[in-house]
C-alpha positions as CSV (number, residue, x, y, z in Angstrom):
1,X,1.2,137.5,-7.5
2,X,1.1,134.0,-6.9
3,X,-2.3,132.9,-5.2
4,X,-1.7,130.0,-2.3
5,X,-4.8,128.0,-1.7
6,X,-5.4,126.8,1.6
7,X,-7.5,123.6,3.2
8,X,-9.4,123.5,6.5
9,X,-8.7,120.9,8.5
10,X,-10.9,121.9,11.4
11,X,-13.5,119.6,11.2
12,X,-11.1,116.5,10.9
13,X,-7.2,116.5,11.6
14,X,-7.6,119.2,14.1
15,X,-9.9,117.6,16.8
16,X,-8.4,114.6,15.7
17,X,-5.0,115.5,17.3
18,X,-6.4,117.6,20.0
19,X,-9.9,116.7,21.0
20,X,-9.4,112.7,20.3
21,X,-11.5,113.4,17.6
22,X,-14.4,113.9,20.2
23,X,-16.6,117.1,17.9
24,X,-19.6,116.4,17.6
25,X,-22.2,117.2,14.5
26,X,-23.7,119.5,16.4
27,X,-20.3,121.4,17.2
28,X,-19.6,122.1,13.7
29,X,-23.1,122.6,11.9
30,X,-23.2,126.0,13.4
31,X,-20.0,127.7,12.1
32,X,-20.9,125.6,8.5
33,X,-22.4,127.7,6.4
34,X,-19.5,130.4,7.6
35,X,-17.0,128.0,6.3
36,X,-18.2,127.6,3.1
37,X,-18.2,131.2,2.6
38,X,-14.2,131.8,3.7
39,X,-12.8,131.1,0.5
40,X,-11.1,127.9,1.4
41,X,-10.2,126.0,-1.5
42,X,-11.7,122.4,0.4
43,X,-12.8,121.6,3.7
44,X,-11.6,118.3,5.1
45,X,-14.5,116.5,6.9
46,X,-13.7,113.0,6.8
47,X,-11.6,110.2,7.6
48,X,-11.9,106.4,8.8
49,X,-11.3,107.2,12.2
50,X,-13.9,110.0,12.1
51,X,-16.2,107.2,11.6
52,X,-15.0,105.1,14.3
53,X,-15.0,107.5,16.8
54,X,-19.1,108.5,15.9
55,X,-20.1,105.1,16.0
56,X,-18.5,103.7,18.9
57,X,-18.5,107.0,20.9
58,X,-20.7,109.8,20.0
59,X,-23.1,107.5,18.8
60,X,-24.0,108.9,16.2
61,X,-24.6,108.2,12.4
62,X,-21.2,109.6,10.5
63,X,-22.6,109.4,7.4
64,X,-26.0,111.4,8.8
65,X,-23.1,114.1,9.4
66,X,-21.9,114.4,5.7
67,X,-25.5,114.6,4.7
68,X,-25.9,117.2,7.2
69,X,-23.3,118.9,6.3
70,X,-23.6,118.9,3.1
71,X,-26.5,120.9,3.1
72,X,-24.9,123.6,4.5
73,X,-21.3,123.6,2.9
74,X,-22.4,124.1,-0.9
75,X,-19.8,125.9,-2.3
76,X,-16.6,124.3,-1.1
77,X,-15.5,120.9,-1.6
78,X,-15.6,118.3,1.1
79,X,-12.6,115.9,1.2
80,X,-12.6,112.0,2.6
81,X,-9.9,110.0,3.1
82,X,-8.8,106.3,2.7
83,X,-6.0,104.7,4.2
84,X,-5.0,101.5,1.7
85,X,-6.5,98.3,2.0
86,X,-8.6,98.9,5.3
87,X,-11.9,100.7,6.5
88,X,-11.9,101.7,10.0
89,X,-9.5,99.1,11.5
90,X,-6.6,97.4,11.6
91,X,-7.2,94.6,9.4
92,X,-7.0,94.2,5.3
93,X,-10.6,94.2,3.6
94,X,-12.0,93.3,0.3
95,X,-10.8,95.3,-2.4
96,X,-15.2,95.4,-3.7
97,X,-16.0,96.5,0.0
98,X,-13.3,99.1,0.0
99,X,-14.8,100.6,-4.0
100,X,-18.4,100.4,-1.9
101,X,-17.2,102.4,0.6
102,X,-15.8,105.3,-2.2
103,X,-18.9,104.9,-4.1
104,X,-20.7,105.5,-1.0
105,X,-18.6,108.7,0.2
106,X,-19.0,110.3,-2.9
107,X,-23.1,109.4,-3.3
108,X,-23.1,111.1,0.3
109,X,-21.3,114.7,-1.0
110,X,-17.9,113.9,-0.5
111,X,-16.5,115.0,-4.0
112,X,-12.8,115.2,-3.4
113,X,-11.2,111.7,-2.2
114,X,-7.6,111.6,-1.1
115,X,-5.7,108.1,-0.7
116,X,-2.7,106.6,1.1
117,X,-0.5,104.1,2.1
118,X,2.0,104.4,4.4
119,X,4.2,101.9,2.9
120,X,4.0,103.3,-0.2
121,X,2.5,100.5,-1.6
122,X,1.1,102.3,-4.8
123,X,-0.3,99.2,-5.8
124,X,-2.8,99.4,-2.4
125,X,-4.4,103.2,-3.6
126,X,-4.2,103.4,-7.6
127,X,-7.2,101.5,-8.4
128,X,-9.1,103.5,-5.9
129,X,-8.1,106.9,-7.2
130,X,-8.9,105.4,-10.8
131,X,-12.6,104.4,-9.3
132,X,-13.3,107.9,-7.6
133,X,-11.8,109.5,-10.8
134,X,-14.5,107.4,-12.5
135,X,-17.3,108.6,-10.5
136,X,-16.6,112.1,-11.2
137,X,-14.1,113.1,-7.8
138,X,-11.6,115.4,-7.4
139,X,-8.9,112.6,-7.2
140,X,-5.7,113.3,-4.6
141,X,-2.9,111.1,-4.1
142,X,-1.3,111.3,-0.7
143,X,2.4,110.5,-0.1
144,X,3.4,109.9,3.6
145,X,6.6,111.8,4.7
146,X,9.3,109.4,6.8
147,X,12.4,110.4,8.3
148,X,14.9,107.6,8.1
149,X,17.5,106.5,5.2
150,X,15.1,104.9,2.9
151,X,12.5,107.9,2.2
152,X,15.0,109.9,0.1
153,X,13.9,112.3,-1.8
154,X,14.3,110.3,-5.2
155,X,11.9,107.8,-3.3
156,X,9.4,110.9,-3.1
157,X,10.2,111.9,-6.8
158,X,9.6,108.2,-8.1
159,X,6.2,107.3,-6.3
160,X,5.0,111.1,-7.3
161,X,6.0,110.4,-10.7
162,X,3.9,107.2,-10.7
163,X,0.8,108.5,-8.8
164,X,0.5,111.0,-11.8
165,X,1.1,108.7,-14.7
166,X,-0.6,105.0,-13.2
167,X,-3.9,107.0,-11.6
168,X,-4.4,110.3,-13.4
169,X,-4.7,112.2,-9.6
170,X,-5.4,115.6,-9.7
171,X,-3.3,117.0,-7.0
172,X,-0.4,115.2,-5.2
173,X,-0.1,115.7,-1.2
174,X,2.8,115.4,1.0
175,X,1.6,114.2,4.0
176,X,3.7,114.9,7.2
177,X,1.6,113.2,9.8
178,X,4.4,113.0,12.5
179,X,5.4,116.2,12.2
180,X,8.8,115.3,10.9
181,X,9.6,117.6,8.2
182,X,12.7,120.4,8.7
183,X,13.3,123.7,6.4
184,X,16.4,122.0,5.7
185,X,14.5,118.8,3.8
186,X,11.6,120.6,2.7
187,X,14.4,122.5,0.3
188,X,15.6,119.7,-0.9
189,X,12.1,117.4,-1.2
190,X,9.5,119.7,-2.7
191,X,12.0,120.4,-5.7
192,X,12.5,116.8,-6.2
193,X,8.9,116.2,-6.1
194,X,7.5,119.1,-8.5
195,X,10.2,117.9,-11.3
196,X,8.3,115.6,-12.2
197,X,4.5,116.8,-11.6
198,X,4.5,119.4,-14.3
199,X,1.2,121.3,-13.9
200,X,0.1,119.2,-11.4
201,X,-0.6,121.0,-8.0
202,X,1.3,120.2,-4.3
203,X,-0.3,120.2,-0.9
204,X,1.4,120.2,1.4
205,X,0.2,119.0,5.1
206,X,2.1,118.8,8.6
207,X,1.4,118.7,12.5
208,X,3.1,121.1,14.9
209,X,5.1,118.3,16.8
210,X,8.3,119.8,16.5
211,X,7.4,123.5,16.4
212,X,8.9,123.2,13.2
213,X,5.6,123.0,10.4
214,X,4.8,126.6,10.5
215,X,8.5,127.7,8.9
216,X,8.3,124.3,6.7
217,X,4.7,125.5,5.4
218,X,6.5,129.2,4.1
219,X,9.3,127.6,3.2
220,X,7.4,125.2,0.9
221,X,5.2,127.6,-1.0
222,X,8.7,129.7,-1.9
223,X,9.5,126.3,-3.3
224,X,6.3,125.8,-5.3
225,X,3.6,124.3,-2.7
226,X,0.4,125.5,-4.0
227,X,-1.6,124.3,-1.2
228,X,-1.2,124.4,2.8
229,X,-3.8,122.5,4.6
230,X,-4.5,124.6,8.6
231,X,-6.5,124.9,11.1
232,X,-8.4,127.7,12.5
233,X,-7.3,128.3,16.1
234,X,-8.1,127.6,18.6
235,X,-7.7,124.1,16.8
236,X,-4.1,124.6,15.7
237,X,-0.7,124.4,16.6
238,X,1.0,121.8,19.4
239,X,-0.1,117.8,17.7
240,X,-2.2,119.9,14.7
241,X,-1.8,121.8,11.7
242,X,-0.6,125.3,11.9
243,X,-3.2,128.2,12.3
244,X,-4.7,129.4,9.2
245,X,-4.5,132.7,11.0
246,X,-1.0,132.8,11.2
247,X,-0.1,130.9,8.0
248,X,-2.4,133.4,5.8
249,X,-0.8,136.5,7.3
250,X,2.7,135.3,7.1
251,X,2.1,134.2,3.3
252,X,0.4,137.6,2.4
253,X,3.3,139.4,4.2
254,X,5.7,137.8,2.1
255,X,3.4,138.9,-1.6
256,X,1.3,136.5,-1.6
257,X,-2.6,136.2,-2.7
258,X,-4.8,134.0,0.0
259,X,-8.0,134.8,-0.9
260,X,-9.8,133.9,2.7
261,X,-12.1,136.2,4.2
262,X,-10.8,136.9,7.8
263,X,-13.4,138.4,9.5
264,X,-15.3,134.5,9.0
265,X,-12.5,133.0,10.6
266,X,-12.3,135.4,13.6
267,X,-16.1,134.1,14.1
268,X,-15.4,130.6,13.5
269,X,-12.7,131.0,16.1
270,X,-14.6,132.7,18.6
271,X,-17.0,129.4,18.3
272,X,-14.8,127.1,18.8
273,X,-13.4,128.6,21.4
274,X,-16.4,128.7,23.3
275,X,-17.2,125.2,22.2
276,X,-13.8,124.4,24.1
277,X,-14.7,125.7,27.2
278,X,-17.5,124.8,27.7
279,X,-16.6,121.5,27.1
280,X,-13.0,121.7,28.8
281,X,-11.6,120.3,25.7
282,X,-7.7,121.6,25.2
283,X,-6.6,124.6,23.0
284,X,-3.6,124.1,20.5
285,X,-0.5,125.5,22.0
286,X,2.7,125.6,19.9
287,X,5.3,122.9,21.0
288,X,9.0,123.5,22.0
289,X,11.8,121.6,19.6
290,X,12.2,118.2,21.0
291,X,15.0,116.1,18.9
292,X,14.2,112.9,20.5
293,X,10.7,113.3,18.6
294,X,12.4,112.5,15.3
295,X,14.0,109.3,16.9
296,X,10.8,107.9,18.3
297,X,8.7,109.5,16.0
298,X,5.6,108.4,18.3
299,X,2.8,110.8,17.3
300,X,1.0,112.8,20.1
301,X,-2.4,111.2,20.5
302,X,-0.5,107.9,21.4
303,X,2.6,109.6,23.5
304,X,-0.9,110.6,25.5
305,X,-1.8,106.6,26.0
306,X,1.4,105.8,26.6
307,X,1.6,108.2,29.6
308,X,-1.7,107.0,31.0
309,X,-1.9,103.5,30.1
310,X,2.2,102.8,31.8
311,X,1.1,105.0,34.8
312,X,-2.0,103.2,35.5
313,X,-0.1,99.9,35.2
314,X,2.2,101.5,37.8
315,X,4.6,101.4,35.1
316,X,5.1,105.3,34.5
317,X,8.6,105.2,35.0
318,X,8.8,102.8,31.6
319,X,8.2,105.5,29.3
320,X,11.5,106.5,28.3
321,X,12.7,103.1,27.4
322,X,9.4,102.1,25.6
323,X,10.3,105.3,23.0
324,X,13.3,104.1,23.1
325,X,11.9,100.7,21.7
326,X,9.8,102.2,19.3
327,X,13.0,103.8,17.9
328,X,15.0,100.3,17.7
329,X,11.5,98.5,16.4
330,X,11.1,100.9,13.3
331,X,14.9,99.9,12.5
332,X,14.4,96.3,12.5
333,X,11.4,96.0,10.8
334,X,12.0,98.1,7.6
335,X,11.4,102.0,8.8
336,X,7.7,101.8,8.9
337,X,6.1,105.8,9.1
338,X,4.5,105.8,12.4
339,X,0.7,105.9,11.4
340,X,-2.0,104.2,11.8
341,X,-1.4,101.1,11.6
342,X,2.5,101.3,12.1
343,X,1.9,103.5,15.1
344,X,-0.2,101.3,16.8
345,X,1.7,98.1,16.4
346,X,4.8,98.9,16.9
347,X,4.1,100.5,20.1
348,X,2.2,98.0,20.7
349,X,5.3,95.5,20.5
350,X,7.7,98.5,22.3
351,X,5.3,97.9,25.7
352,X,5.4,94.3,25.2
353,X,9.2,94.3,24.8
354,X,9.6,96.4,27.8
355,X,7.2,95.2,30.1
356,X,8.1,91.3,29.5
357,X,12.3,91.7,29.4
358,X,12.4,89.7,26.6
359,X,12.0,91.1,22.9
360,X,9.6,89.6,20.7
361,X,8.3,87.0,22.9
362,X,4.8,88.1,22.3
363,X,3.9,89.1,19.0
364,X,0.5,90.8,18.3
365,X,-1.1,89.5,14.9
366,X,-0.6,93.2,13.6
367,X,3.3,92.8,13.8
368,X,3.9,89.4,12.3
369,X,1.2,90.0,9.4
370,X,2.9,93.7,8.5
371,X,6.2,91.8,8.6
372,X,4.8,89.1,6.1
373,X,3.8,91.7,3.4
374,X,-0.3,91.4,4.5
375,X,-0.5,95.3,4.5
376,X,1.8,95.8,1.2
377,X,5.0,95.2,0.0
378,X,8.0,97.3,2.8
379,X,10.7,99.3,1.6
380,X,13.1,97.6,3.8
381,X,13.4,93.9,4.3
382,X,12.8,93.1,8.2
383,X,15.7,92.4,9.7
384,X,15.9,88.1,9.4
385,X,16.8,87.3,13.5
386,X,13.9,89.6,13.8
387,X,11.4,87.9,11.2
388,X,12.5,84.4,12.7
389,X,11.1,85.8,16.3
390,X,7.9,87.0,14.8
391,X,7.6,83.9,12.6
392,X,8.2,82.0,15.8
393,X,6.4,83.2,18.1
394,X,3.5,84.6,16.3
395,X,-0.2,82.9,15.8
396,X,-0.1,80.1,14.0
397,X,-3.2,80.9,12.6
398,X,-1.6,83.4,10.7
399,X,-0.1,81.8,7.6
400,X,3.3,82.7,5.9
401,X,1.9,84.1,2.7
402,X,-1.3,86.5,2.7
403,X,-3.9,84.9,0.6
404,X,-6.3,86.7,-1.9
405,X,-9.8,87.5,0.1
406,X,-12.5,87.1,-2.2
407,X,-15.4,90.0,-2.8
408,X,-17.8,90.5,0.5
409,X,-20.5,93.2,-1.2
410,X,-22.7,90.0,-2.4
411,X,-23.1,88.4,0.8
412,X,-23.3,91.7,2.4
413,X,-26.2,92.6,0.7
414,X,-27.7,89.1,1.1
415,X,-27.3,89.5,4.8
416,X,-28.9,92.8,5.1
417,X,-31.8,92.4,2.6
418,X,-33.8,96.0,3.5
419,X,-30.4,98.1,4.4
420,X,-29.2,101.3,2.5
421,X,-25.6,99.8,1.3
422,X,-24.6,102.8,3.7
423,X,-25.6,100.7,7.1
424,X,-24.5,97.9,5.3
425,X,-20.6,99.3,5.5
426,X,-20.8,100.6,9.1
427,X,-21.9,96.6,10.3
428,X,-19.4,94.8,8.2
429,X,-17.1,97.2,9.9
430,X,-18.5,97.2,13.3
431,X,-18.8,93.9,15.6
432,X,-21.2,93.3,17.8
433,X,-24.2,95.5,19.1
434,X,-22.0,99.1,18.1
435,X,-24.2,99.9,15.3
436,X,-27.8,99.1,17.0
437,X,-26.4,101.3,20.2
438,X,-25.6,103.9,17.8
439,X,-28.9,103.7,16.4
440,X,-30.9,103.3,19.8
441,X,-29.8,106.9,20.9
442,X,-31.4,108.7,18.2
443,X,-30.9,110.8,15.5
444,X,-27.9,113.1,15.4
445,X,-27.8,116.4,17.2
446,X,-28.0,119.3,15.0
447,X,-28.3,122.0,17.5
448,X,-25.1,123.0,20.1
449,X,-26.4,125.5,22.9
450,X,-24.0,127.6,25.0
451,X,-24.9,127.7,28.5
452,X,-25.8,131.2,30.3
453,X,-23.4,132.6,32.8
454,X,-26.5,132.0,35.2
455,X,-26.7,128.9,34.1
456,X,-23.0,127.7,34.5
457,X,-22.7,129.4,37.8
458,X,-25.7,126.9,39.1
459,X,-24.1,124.1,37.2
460,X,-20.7,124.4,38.7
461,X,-22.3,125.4,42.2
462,X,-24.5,121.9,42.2
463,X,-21.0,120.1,42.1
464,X,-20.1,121.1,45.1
465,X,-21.4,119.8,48.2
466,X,-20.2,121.9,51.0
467,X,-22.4,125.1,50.1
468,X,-25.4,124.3,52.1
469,X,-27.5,127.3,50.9
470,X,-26.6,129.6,48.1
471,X,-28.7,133.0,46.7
472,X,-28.4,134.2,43.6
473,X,-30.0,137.5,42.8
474,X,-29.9,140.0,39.0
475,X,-32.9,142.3,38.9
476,X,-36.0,140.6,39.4
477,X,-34.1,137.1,38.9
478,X,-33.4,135.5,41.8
479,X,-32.1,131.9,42.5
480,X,-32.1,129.7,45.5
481,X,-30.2,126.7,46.1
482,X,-30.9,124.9,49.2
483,X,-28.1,121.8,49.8
């Protein structure tokens, strides 16, 4: 009996997709030390935008949360993530300021480091991977999954085949982060890919965009996917990974070993879902079919801006043809995979094309430097009337062929004499006053109290101004509001 291993993505991907990444330390340290006894293979805890989001919106210290966290997860691995040549935004970054920040991840208790790059730039990650592997990480080498004619599956097969022999990894992942994979390609991809990984082992990771990851996830281990990366609901399902739940019951159903205590999970469930209501934060619903999804391909977070940023331009009615944009956009410029940065900048440029009548009149730096080879080498050529456009009418501050960046650690560290080279990495990658704000407000919450019923009854009742005089009464408690 074949035993299937199985990630949590809780703590990352999960709020991530349906939170906005909004969980706070204190939301998770509770449920930790639960999690670590489950029996999951490795918990995913961090990536870039996990750091973004605590800096510039909890306000608080992310790498204060691995630490924390760290202390109570002992057992199970905690993964990180890095996406090619940048840190937490858009633009390309040292290659000694991106080994600083793996050195730095791994220091802090993140022993298992996965990196990608969307173009499948190999180039971008391999040196990475070799530095983690150096430093003693569990190294894992994450391919993105497209759906368009240039990710064939003997694309798949070839960069697999390269990740193994160029950076040693220790486990490939497919990584479906539109939600784009079918049954019907899975059967055809997974073979390709294991070929040619010989005892190597397969993740496999999806989102629930299409309704379709749940039956891609079974049909993959039949094919020889020794990993599934899920979520515990009430994080799972509709933009985010299937619920472990679910996945571990199906699997076992069909004679498989998942080693995973349930009874944790139920509790770890029953936390978050309190956490979620209390907090009015969505719970994961599974998603109906949608074929247009794998035209636009427009992942869920930003189908969300879309709808609120058109609508509060009085522009709702635009958001057909802007998908519609998005769809001719990823044709023309090569087939980008709708990540991060892809995502962003060519909806970005959709908006612009709609909103302005005229295509490619205004060209965001993000377009005309992805279209110059500043983020990697693309699969596809852009199409040339289409380069001429964003060559044209583009910054001219932006020059025709990237140029080497030379190393930033030294004059980091000069900079910031008396600074752990952890704070160092969070102001090189924040402007401004984000970092000092961050600090100002504290040290991070490690506690997460549930309100009383009494108390939330009071709560809700002080929000509403037309009860002028309200008595509350259990036993020998008794509460009065006067308005």
């Amino acid at each position: 009996m074949k035993t299937i291993k199985v990630m949590d993505t809780t703590l990352r991907d999960a709020h991530q997709s349906l939170w906005a990444t909004r969980m706070t330390t204190a939301m998770m340290l509770p449920v930790a030390e639960r999690m670590d006894r489950i029996g999951y293979d490795a918990i995913d805890l961090m990536g870039l935008i996990q750091f973004d989001v605590a800096v510039r919106y909890l306000k608080e210290d992310p790498w204060q949360r691995v630490k924390l966290m760290r202390g109570k997860v002992v057992h199970t691995p905690m993964q990180s993530s890095i996406r090619s040549k940048s840190l937490t935004g858009f633009d390309v970054v040292p290659n000694d300021v991106l080994l600083l920040w793996c050195e730095r991840l791994i220091a802090n208790g993140l022993k298992r480091v996965r990196a990608f790059d969307a173009l499948a730039d190999l180039d971008n990650i391999v040196h990475i991977l070799e530095h983690a592997k150096s430093l003693g990480a569990y190294t894992v080498g994450a391919l993105v999954y497209g759906h368009s004619p240039v990710h064939t599956d003997e694309l798949y097969a070839r960069k697999t085949k390269e990740l193994i022999e160029r950076a040693e990894v220790d486990s490939i992942m497919l990584k479906d982060a539109c939600g784009l994979l079918t049954p019907d390609r899975i059967r055809t991809l997974v073979p390709a890919m294991k070929n040619v990984m010989g005892d190597v082992p397969l993740e496999l990771h999806s989102h629930c965009l299409t309704g379709l990851a749940p039956l891609v996830y079974l049909d993959g281990v039949k094919l020889g996917v020794d990993q599934v990366h899920t979520s515990t609901a009430p994080l799972a399902n509709g933009p985010a990974q299937p619920a472990t739940q679910t996945i571990a019951r199906n699997l076992r159903g069909m004679g498989y070993r998942v080693d995973l205590d349930d009874r944790l999970i139920d509790e770890v469930s029953a936390h978050f879902r309190r956490v979620a209501e209390q907090e009015g934060k969505p719970l994961g619903v599974p998603m109906e079919y949608d074929a247009f999804h794998f035209e636009h391909q427009v992942p869920g977070g930003m189908l969300t801006n879309f709808h609120f940023q058109l609508a509060q331009a009085g522009l709702g009615d635009k958001l057909d043809a802007v998908l519609h944009e998005c769809a001719q956009i990823r044709r023309e410029l090569g087939w980008p995979i709708m990540v991060t940065p892809f995502a962003q900048l060519v909806g970005t440029q959709a908006v612009l094309n709609v909103v302005q009548g005229e295509r490619y009149r205004i060209v965001p730096d993000e377009v005309k430097k992805y279209a110059l080879g500043y983020y990697g080498k693309l699969l596809a050529p852009v199409e040339p009337d289409v380069l001429d456009r964003i060559v044209e009418n583009g910054s001219r501050r932006i020059a025709l062929e990237p140029e080497p960046m030379p190393p930033a650690v030294p004059e980091l560290r000069r900079k910031y004499p008396n600074m752990s080279d952890e704070e160092r990495l969070l102001r090189y990658s924040f402007a401004g006053t984000q970092v000092d704000e961050m600090l100002a407000a504290g040290p991070t919450r490690t506690e997460y109290h549930f309100q009383t019923p009494i108390a939330k009854l009071v709560s809700e009742l002080a929000k509403r101004p037309k009860f002028k005089y309200v008595h509350i009464q259990k036993g020998d408690t008794r509460v009065d509001l006067v308005g």
